[in-house]
N, C-alpha and C positions, 0 to 999 in steps of 0.2 A: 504494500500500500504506500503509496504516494504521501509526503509529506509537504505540507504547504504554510507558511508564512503565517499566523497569527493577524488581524485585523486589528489593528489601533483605534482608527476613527474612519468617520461615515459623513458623507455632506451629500446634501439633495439639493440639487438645482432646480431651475424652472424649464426646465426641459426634459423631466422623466431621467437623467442621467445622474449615476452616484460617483462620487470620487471617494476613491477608498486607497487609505493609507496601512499598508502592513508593518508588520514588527519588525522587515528587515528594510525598512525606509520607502521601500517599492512604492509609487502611489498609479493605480489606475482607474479608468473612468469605466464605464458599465450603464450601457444603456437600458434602461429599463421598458422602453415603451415596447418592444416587441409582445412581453409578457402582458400587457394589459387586456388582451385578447383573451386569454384564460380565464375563466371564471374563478381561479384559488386567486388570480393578481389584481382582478378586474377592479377592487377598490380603492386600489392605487390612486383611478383617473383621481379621486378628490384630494387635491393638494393638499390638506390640510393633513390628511393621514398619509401622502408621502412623504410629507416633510419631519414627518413622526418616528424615521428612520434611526433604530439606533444597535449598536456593536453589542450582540450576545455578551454574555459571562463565558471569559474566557477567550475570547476571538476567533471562538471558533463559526462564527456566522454574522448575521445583520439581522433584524428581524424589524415589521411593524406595530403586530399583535399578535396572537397566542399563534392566528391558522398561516399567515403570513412570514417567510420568511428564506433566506439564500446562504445557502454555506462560502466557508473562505472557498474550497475546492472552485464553486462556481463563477465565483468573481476574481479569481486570480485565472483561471484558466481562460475565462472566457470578457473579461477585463482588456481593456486598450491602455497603451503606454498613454502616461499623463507629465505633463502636460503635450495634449496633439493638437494641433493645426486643422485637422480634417472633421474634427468631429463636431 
């Protein structure tokens, strides 16, 4: 099993995208809006609960509320180099 970096901290933008900082300094961005389409992410769209966005116990994830939530694995693997140009 694959070992991955611990999560530090979490920020939400106004564009459905999180910038997420790990324990080994790494920071990437992660866009979220593809997920809003699924009915477990779909209440995302209300900004108010994406911006609710906060680092597990332990770093080992992000979570919004109890049903809602993204492992480090997911966001480092699938995470864009930060700061990018393109996104």
């Amino acid at each position: 099993m694959s070992s991955y970096p611990k999560i530090k901290s979490v920020i939400p933008d106004e564009k459905k995208h999180l910038i997420v900082t790990f324990s080994n300094g790494v920071q990437k961005w992660y866009d979220c809006s593809p997920l809003l389409d699924s009915p477990v992410f779909s209440p995302l769209q209300d900004e108010w609960l994406f911006k609710a966005v906060q680092v597990d116990s332990g770093g080992y994830g992000i979570s919004w509320n109890e049903e809602i939530d993204l492992s480090e694995s997911e966001l480092w693997e699938n995470g864009h180099a930060y700061p990018a140009s393109d996104k």
